[in-house]
C-alpha positions, 0 to 999 in steps of 0.5 A: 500500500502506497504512503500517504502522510495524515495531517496529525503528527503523533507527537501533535496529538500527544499533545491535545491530548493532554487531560487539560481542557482543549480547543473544540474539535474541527470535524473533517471538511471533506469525505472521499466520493461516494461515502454515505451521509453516515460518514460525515462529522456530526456535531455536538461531539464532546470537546475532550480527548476521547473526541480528538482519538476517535476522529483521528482514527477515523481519519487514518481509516478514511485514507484506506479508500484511496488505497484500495482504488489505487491498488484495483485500479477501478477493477474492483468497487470499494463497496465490494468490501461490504459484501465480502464476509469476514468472520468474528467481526464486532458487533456495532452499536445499535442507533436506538436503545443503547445508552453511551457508556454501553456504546463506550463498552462495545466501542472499546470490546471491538477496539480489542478485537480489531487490533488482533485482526489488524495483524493479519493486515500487516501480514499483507501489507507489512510497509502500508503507513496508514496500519501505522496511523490506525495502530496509533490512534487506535492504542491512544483510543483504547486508554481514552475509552478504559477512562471513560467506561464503568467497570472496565474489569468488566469489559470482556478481552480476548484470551491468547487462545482466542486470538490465535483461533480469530487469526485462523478463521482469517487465514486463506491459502490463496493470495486473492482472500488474504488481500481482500480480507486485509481490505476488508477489516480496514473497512469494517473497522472504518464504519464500525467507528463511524456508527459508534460515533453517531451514536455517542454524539447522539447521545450528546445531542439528547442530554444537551437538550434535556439540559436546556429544556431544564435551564429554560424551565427554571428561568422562565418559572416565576411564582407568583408573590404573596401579598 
């Protein structure tokens, strides 16, 4: 896979995210052709550091679009990946009744696994500095989240014995599965992200007006005196 240079230097983002308060955080301008409305920035995200990992994920995992037309030469389309079954992949985050520290459980539960599978793509594709961006800000991810969610003794990690048996349901003799394979957990790993997003900023969304329906009962409450 080509090299292609992301615009947050790891040494940068150490720095944001540092746990004093920082500047609000800009949501990408542009999405590659073709993506689905899902995939743009949403606003009302909470400015901290969990916010700066996750869309700095999300934009190393967005570059692996290019990548692969680059590769197929427009042979094959990118949705394709869609399609293509992998096993033991995580299950999102459901858009309606699902609370956001439930969404941070699963979010940080499919984090654990998609950093096992991202080892079968760097047995594809060993040079490719787009697995080195979404290695990084996924580890950076992770602690952000084990701060975040309750009872993180609680989240269920991967035994050794499961993570070898995960590598080999992904294992393919042939050169053409393993390569699509590769594609195929960037991509999924890419929505998965994306649709935890949506819910998180969702729930955000949610308490901010259920905070300012209160605000506004309390401001414009006035008793009337007594005489």
């Amino acid at each position: 896979m080509a090299s292609i240079s992301y615009l947050l230097a790891p040494l940068v983002l150490a720095a944001v995210l540092q746990p004093t308060a920082g500047a609000p955080l800009d949501a990408p301008t542009e999405s590659p052709a073709g993506e689905t409305s899902g995939e743009e920035a949403e606003t009302g995200s909470p400015d901290d550091a969990l916010a700066v990992a996750l869309e700095s994920v999300l934009g190393a995992t967005k570059l692996h679009k290019n990548e692969f037309l680059v590769e197929f030469q427009g042979e094959v389309k990118y949705d394709f990946l869609d399609r293509y079954k992998i096993p033991s992949l995580p299950a999102k985050c459901p858009y309606s009744n699902f609370g956001k520290d439930a969404c941070l459980r699963r979010l940080l539960e499919g984090l654990l696994i998609y950093s096992v599978l991202l080892k079968r793509v760097e047995e594809e594709f060993p040079s490719s500095s787009i697995l080195s961006e979404v290695r990084f800000y996924s580890n950076i991810l992770i602690k952000e989240l084990e701060n975040k969610v309750r009872d993180r003794d609680q989240v269920m990690r991967l035994t050794s014995s499961q993570e070898e048996q995960l590598l080999k349901d992904t294992d393919y003799p042939d050169t053409f599965h393993r390569k699509m394979t590769a594609h195929g957990i960037l991509y999924n790993l890419h929505y998965f992200l994306v649709d935890c997003r949506r819910v998180i900023n969702k729930r955000a969304k949610h308490r901010e007006s259920a905070g300012s329906r209160v605000v506004r009962a309390v401001t414009f409450y006035h008793p009337k005196k007594r005489s």
